[in-house]
C-alpha angles and dihedrals in degrees: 000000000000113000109217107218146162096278099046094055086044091057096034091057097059086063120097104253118138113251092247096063089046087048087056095048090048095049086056085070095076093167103101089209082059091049095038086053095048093050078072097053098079142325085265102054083044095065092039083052093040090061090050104042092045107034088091135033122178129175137191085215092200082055119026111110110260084223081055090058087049097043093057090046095050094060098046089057084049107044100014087174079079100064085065095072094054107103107163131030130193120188115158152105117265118178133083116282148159118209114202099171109020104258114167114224092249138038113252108225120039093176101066103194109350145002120290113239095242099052095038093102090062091042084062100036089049090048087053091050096050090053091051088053093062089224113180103241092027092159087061093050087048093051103052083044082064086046095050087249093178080182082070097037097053078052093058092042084069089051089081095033092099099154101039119148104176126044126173123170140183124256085243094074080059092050105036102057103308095238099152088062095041084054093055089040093060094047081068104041092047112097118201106272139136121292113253111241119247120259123271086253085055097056103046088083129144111256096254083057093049091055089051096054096051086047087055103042090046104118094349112077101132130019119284119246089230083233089171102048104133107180119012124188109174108177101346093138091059101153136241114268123219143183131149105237126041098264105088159199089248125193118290132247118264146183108283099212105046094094103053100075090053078076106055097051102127096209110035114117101163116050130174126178158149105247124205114147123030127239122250099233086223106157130190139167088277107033119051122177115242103208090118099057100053117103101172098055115174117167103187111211097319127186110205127114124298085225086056087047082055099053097040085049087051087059104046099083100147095043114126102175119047133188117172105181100188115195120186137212105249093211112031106018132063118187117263093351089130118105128282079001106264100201087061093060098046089062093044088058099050083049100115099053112025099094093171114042125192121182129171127176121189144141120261086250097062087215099044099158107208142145125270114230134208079241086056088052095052088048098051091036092067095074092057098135103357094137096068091071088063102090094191102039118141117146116040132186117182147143118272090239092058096056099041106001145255095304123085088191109087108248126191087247093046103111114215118255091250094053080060106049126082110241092233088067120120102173131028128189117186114207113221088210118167094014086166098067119103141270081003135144129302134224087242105039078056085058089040094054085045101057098045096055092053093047095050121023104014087132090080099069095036087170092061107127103159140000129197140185112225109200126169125272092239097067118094092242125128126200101227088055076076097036098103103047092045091052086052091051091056106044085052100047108021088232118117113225121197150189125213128179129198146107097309094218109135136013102291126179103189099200102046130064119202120094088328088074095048 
């Protein structure tokens, strides 16, 4: 066998063949040491082993070492050109998890109180590249580079990846600060305009600083728009929240303008994220919204105002697949409790394109135990039936109060589940939200509903192929208790039904693969 050594590919690459050909030889080399080692051979085969070690960067960020975060960065300060390869980014925590506390999976300063030595030259380089971006509250960003914030630094990461198609971030950079979308944000609100010189400190450097900040600032003075991002999640695996009793832990702060910019993205067409706080739909000759445009549209317990839900909803009119995860207040927010029921008409409005529909509705502790009201009752009631006004509807996801009410016990004004359901659905998942209300619905009286709709009008939703109860992964159920009845269901009926249990965090269709399972 053929070693393929410096010299070979020395001698190969002066060969004509086109780029492309030598770019598919070099992927085959998977191992990142091979491709590490022919980024050495020539100028050609660096920039062949550049687009391949770069093109894709994912990190476990519980995990991931804090001197890989600066290594990355580092190089991109030094050989910005590189940032330009780098089309998809991962950061985020994977694994299950509960937070009871909001702990983010890692700590937010590394440098407790100044710059280590060795790492004193990037401090500078880094404080030289904020000020060429131009960034509103640069002294702040400045200051958590000097604490080790790798919240920042991930932020300024983004600041070379030019050309990045695929972003997908943890909850935690919500939650610690939001500086990547403060980052994007800014790339919006800035207008072209001169740069501000740096101050008088800035410009007394030695001559070795001052080639590294012309290094750093080639080809990337002022932020890049992101004009080829593709698919955005910013915060969509935000965790389940738990405590025992009904005084928390409630959501966190954050940072009100990192999510305006997710919405001017030109070319994002699938966007997933943890919404708190709502944009604020401003246009102007530089900077569009992109609502419109976005087909993939998943808003992770968000809690903004049903009137903002409303106004977002009237704008996605292209959007197929659509998860509305809804969190309250315990204390000071009811769902659906605002006038002439303004979620309602957001969905209504999106009606004619969303072919696979995913709602959840909770409290921001997941087990906030409350009474139900006659006033509860009127404002679930008023989505009784509003399915059948969604002409391409296939596959549906919503609580079990949305589709018969707040109530568990059969009234003469409860409507069946068939009565409810379009008759162009094919999977049904039925969300067990706010189990702790009372009197609510039980494990049994969902099953219950179930099976008498299948036994009896079936007939109505002639495409339903499987229906599952999603319940969250907290509650003492287990799935084989059911086993029995749901075997006889479906040996009646010819229809699988299902339970699921996890952390109910983002539209989810079990059975089926495609954008639900993100």
């Amino acid at each position: 066998m053929t070693l393929f050594t410096a010299q070979n590919f020395t001698h190969m690459s002066q060969t004509r063949l086109p780029p492309e050909v030598w770019l598919n030889i070099v992927r085959y080399s998977s191992r990142h040491d091979v491709l590490y080692n022919l980024s050495y051979v020539s100028s050609e085969f660096n920039r062949y082993a550049n687009t391949l070690l770069y093109c894709s960067i994912e990190w476990e960020w519980q995990e991931v070492p804090f001197h890989c975060i600066l290594r990355l960065l580092e190089n991109l300060v030094t050989y910005p050109e590189l940032g330009r390869y780098i089309c998809y980014l991962r950061i985020e925590r994977t694994d299950p998890f509960l937070n009871y506390d909001w702990e983010p999976p890692r700590r937010e300063r590394y440098w407790r109180y100044r710059v280590p030595s060795e790492h004193g030259e990037l401090y500078q380089r880094l404080r030289n590249h904020i000020f060429d971006l131009n960034l509103p509250d640069t002294t702040r960003w400045v200051e958590e580079v000097r604490h080790g914030n790798p919240y920042v630094f991930v932020a300024l990461t983004l600041s070379f990846c030019s050309n990045l198609r695929y972003l997908s971030l943890d909850y935690s950079f919500v939650q610690m600060g939001g500086w990547p979308g403060r980052l994007i944000t800014a790339a919006y609100n800035a207008t072209p305009a001169a740069h501000p010189r740096l101050p008088r400190t800035s410009r007394r450097r030695s001559s070795s600083l001052r080639r590294g900040r012309q290094m750093a600032g080639s080809g990337v003075r002022g932020i890049p728009r992101f004009e080829m991002l593709e698919k955005v999640f910013y915060g969509h695996n935000v965790p389940d929240t738990w405590h025992r009793g009904n005084s928390g832990p409630l959501y966190p702060q954050v940072h009100p303008h990192q999510f305006q910019g997710l919405f001017y993205l030109p070319a994002v067409w699938s966007l997933g994220v943890w919404l708190r706080h709502p944009p604020t739909f401003a246009e102007s000759p530089h900077r569009v919204l992109n609502i419109g445009r976005i087909r993939d549209l998943c808003i992770v317990r968000a809690t903004i105002q049903e009137t903002d839900i409303e106004q977002i909803l009237r704008r996605a009119t292209s959007v197929v697949w659509l998860h509305l995860g809804l969190s309250y207040h315990p204390v000071t927010g009811r769902p659906f409790q605002t006038p002439g029921n303004p979620v309602l008409n957001g969905l209504l409005a999106v009606r004619d394109t969303v072919a696979l529909l995913s709602v959840g509705v909770e409290y921001e502790i997941i087990g906030f135990r409350h009474a139900l009201t006659d006033q509860d009752r009127r404002n679930w009631a008023q989505f009784y039936g509003f399915l059948h006004q969604f002409r391409r509807l296939v596959d549906v996801e919503l609580p079990i109060q949305m589709l018969l009410g707040v109530n568990g016990h059969p009234t003469a004004d409860r409507p069946t589940l068939g009565s409810v359901l379009p008759p162009t659905v094919s999977e049904l998942v039925i969300r067990w939200d706010n189990w702790r209300a009372w009197p609510g619905w039980t494990r049994g009286q969902i099953l219950g509903a179930i099976q008498q709709h299948l036994l009896n009008t079936l007939y109505l939703t002639p495409e339903l192929e499987i229906v599952t109860v999603r319940m969250w992964r907290g509650l003492p159920v287990f799935p084989r208790d059911t086993q029995l009845l749901r075997e006889q269901m479906l040996g009646a009926t010819g229809v699988e039904v299902a339970e699921y249990t996890d952390a109910m965090t983002r539209g989810l269709m079990p059975t089926r693969p495609g954008p639900l399972a993100w």
